[in-house]
C-alpha positions, 0 to 999 in steps of 0.5 A, a space after each residue: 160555785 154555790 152561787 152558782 148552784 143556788 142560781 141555776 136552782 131557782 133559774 130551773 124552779 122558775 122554769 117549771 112554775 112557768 111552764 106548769 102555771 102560765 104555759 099549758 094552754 099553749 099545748 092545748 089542742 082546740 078541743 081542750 081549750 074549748 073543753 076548760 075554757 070554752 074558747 079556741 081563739 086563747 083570748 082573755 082565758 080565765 086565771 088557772 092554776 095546775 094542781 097536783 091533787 090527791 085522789 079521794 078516798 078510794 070508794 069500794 064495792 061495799 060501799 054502796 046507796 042501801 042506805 047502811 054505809 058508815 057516816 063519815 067526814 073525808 078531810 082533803 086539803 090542797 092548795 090552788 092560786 098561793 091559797 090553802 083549801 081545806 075541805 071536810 067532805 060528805 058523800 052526798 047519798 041523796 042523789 038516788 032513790 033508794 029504790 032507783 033502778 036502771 034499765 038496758 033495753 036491746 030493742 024489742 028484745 030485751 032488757 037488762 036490770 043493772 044492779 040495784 045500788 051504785 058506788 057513791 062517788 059524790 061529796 058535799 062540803 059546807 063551813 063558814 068560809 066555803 061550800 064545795 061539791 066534788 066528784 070522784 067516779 073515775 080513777 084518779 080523777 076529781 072534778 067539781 065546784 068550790 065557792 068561797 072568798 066571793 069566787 068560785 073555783 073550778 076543777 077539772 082533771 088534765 087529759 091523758 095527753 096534757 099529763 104526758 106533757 107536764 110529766 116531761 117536767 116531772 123530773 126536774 121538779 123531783 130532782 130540783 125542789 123535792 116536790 112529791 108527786 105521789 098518789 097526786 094528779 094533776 088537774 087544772 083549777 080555774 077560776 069561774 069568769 061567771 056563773 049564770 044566775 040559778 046554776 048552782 041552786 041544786 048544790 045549795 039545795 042539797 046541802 040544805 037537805 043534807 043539813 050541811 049547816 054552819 
């Protein structure tokens, strides 16, 4: 009867690492897949991992681009592809002005003046193995860029859609392997099949004005 248990336990693991891992796409409407894989056709898709992501530091209306908010380092550390990711994160305050100011123009009509400071929801990373930049405007949502071990990594969060499917597999994975879901949402993280020459000269150049150095 154990044998049995064990069994059907690793049986029911290797079911969802399957489906979760190897099998979204299939449940890709041609939209997402032209969104994450810029392909329809579900031919030579780059590797992708599903990963289940904590939030980032939730950013508050206190802080804000005036140039006064607290320095400070957000260690956030996941894994994705059976490697450890480990990222000490900065907010990157040097993409506004200080003096930055938005406009709404209603025709000839009028114009609204958007409040002057916008929340920080951007972060840098850099260390001797990796550099990263990290987006987290929208609730329970990341996306960005991670190089490090000669390849770049890319994440995006799942659709609305996409979660409800993998939440179908949510319960076996609590009851089976005591995996902890909370405060963590799934996102898709891919590895990049080729970056064009020049695209992320604007992240190294930041990171270089941040003195982000080694």
């Amino acid at each position: 009867m154990l044998l049995f248990v064990i069994y059907l336990q690793s049986f029911l693991l290797g079911s969802v690492h399957n489906f979760v891992i190897e099998a979204l796409h299939d449940h890709m409407t041609e939209s997402e897949l032209a969104y994450y894989f810029q392909d329809m056709q579900k031919i030579e898709l780059p590797k992708y991992d599903i990963v289940y992501l904590p939030t980032v530091e939730a950013i508050t209306e206190a802080d804000r681009f005036d140039g006064t908010e607290k320095e400070e380092m957000i260690d956030y550390t996941f894994s994705a592809f059976d490697q450890p990711v480990s990222l000490k994160l900065k907010r990157n305050k040097n993409l506004l002005a200080p003096n930055f100011k938005t406009f709404i123009r209603n025709g000839d009509e009028s114009v609204k003046i958007l409040p002057k400071y916008t929340k920080n929801c951007h972060y840098l990373h850099k260390d001797e193995i990796s550099v990263a930049a990290i987006s987290s405007c929208q609730p329970q949502s990341v996306q960005g860029i991670i190089i490090m071990n000669n390849e770049t990594l890319e994440i995006h969060p799942l659709t609305q859609r996409l979660q409800t499917v993998l939440k179908l597999r949510e319960p076996l994975l609590d009851s089976v392997s005591n995996f902890d879901l909370d405060e963590k949402v799934p996102h898709l993280v891919k590895r990049a099949s080729k970056i064009p020459a020049g695209a992320l000269d604007d992240v190294f150049l930041l990171l270089e004005i941040f003195g982000m150095e080694n």
